[in-house]
C-alpha positions in Angstrom: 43.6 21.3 -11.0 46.2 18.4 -11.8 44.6 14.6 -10.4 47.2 14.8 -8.1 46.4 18.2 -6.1 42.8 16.7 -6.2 44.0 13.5 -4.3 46.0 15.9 -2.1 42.8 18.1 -1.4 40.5 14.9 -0.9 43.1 13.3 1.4 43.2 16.5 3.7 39.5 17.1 3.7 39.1 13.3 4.8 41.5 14.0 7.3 40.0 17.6 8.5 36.8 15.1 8.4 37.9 12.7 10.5 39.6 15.2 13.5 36.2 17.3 13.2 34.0 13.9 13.9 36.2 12.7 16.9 35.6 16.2 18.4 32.4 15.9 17.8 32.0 12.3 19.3 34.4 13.6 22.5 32.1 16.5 23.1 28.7 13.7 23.0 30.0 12.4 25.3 31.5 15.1 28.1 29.2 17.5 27.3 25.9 18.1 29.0 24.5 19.8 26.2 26.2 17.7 23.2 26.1 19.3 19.6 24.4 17.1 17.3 25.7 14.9 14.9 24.8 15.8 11.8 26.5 15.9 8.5 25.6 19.7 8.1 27.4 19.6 12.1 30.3 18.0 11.0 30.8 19.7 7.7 30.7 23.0 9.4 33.6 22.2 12.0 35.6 20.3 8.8 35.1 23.4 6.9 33.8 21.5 3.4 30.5 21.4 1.8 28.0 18.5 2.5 28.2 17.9 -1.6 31.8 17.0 -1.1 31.5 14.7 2.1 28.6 12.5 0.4 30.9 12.4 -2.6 34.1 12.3 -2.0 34.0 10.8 1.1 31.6 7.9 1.6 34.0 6.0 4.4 33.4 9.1 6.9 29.1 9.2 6.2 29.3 6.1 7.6 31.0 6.3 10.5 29.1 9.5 10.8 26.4 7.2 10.7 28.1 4.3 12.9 28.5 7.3 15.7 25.0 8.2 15.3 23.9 4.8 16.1 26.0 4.4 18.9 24.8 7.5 20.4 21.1 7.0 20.0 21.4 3.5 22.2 21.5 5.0 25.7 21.9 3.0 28.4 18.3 3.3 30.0 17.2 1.5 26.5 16.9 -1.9 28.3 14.6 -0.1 30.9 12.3 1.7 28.4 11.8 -1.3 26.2 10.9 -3.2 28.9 7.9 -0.4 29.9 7.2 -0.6 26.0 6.5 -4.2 26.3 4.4 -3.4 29.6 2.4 -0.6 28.2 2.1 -2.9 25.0 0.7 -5.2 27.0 -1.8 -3.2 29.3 -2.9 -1.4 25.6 -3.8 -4.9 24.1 -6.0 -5.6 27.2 -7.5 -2.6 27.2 -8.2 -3.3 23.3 -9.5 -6.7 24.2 -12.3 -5.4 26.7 -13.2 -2.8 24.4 -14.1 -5.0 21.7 -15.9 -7.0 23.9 -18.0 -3.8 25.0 -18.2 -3.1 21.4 -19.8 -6.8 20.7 -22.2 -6.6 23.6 -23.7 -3.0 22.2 -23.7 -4.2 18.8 -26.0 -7.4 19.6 -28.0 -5.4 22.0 -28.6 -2.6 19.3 -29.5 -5.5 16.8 -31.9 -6.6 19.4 -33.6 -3.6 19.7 -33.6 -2.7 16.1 -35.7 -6.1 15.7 -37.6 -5.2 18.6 -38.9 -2.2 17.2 -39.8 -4.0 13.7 -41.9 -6.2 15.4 -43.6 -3.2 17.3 -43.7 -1.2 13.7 -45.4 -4.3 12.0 -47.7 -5.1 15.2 -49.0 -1.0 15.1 -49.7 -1.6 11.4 -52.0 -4.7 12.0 -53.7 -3.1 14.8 -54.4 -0.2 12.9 -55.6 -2.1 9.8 -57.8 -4.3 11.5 -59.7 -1.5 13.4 -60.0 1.0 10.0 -59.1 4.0 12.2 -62.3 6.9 11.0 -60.7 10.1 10.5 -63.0 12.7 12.7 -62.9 16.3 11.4 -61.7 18.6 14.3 -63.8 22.4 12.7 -67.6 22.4 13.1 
């Protein structure tokens, strides 16, 4: 194949490219179930392999990837970051109380633990200082 029938061929696939994204982009936005955009999408209703678009055709990835963008943002997105930043907030309390519950049992478990050295070490004087006989239960 001559340069120019390649520049021929690259020029129509960009331009089969381009016609098969604005469908796509028109159907997002009318349809109730929208296809999605995808390269493998796109390169299906274009008719040309995926190789060839990230190739050949870097201008029409990214507006692929421009459209994409655009059609992630919706316009609830104001809303739902704004619960975000309230369930963010209620999370971070809840984190706050729980490491104070987690303070309070630690110190009340090292407490104890000391409590029950001092018991240990009081049950070995006692028992040292009355020499305990050992008594032979069988007759």
């Amino acid at each position: 194949m001559t340069k120019q029938a390649r520049g021929t061929t690259r020029t129509a696939s960009a331009q089969r490219l381009r016609e098969a994204l604005t469908t796509m982009v028109r159907q997002r936005g009318g349809s109730a179930s929208p296809p999605a955009l995808t390269a493998a999408a796109l390169c299906d209703l274009a008719g040309i392999s995926r190789n060839a678009l990230y190739r050949y055709h870097p201008d029409v990835v990214q507006a692929l990837r421009a459209a994409q963008q655009k059609h992630l943002r919706r316009p609830d997105d104001a809303g739902r970051a704004a619960r975000l930043r309230r369930d963010n907030a209620a999370l971070r309390e809840q984190l706050t109380k729980l490491a104070a519950l987690v303070d309070h049992y630690f110190a009340a478990w090292q407490e104890t633990r000391l409590q029950l050295v001092r018991r240990d070490r009081e049950l070995a004087e006692v028992r040292r200082a009355h020499k305990p006989q050992v008594v032979s239960l069988q007759r």
